[in-house]
C-alpha positions in Angstrom: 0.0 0.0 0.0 1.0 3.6 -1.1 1.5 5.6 2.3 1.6 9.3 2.5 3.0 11.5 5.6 1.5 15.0 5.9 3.3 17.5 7.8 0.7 20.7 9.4 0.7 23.7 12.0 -2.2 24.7 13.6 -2.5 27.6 16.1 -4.0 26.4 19.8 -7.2 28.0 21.0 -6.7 30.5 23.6 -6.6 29.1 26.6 -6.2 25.5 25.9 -5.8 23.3 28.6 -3.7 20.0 29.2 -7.0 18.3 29.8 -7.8 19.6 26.2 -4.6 18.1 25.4 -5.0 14.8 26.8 -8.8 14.7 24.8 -7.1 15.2 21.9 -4.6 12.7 22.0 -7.2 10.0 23.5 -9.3 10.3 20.8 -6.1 10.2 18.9 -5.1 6.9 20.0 -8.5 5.9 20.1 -9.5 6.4 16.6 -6.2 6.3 14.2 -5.8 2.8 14.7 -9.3 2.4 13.3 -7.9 4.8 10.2 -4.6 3.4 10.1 -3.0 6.4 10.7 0.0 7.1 12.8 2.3 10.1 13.6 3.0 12.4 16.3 1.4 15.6 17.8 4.2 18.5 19.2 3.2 20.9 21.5 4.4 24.8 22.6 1.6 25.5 24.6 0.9 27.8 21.2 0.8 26.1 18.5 0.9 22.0 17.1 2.6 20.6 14.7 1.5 17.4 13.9 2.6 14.5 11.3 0.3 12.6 10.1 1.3 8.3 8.6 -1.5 6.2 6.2 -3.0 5.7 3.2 -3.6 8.8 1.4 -7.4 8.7 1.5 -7.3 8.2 5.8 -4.7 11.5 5.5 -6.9 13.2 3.4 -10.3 12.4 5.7 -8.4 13.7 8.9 -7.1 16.7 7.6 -11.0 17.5 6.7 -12.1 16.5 10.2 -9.7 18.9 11.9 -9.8 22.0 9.5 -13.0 21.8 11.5 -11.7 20.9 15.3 -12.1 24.2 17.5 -9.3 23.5 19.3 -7.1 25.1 16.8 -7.1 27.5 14.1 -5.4 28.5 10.8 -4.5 24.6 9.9 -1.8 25.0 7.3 0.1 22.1 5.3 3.5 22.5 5.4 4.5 18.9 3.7 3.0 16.2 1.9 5.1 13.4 0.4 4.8 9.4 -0.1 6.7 7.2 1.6 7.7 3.7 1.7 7.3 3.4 5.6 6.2 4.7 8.5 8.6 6.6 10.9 5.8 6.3 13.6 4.6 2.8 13.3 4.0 2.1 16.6 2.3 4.9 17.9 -1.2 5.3 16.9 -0.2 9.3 18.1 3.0 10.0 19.8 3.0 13.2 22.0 6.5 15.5 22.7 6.1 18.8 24.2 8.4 21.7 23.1 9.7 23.9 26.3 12.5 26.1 26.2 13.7 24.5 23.2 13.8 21.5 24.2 11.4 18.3 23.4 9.7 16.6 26.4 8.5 13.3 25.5 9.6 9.9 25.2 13.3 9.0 24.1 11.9 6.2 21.5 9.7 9.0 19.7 12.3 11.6 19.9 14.8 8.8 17.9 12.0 7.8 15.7 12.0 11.9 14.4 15.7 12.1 14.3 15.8 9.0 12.5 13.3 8.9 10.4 12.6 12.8 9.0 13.9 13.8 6.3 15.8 17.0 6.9 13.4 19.7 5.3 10.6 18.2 7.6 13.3 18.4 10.8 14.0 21.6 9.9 10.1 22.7 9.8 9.5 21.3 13.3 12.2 23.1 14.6 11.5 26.3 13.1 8.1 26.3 13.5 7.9 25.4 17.3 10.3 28.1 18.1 8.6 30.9 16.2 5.2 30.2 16.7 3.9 31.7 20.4 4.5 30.2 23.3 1.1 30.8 26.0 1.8 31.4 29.3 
């Protein structure tokens, strides 16, 4: 099967909460397995940026589905591209949180990106989670 990873920012709704947060990546884990999706959500208590792993039409259906989730705004693709394999096969939705440059999160998913991004999609992460606003 033909897999595609989608790359997206989104800005957080003012005043999102971690227990906005953890609804998000329940349903998440709940319902990409279902999909057969997989990828990882980043955090900056701002912004997301989240990769997204499946077949093109289950990439295509989510990215409909939260153009229209109220927790975020201004959903904007920053990469699309097929690939041969996952990065984030085993995680149904992986969480790291960006603080103070630095990501918080598991070791395995933090290797998994490292490993497994190209560089222009590294690059975007990085760039993106430091510029886009922090709330405090």
């Amino acid at each position: 099967m033909e897999l595609k990873s989608l790359t997206y920012t989104s800005w957080a709704r003012p005043g999102i909460s971690d227990a906005d947060i953890e609804a998000i990546l329940r349903s998440a884990r709940t319902n990409n397995p279902l999909d057969g999706l997989t990828g990882v959500l980043i955090f900056n208590g701002g912004a997301f940026v989240q990769i997204l792993e499946g077949s093109e039409q289950a990439v295509n259906e989510i990215v409909g589905r939260l153009c229209t989730d109220k927790r975020h705004s201004n959903l904007f693709i920053r990469e699309e591209r097929l690939i041969e394999e996952r990065a984030f096969p085993d995680w149904s939705m992986a969480y790291l949180r960006l603080e103070d440059d630095e990501f918080l999160g598991e070791d395995k998913v933090q290797r998994a990106l490292a490993r497994s991004m190209p560089e222009s999609t590294r690059n975007i992460i990085k760039a993106l989670t430091q510029s886009m606003p922090v709330a405090r």
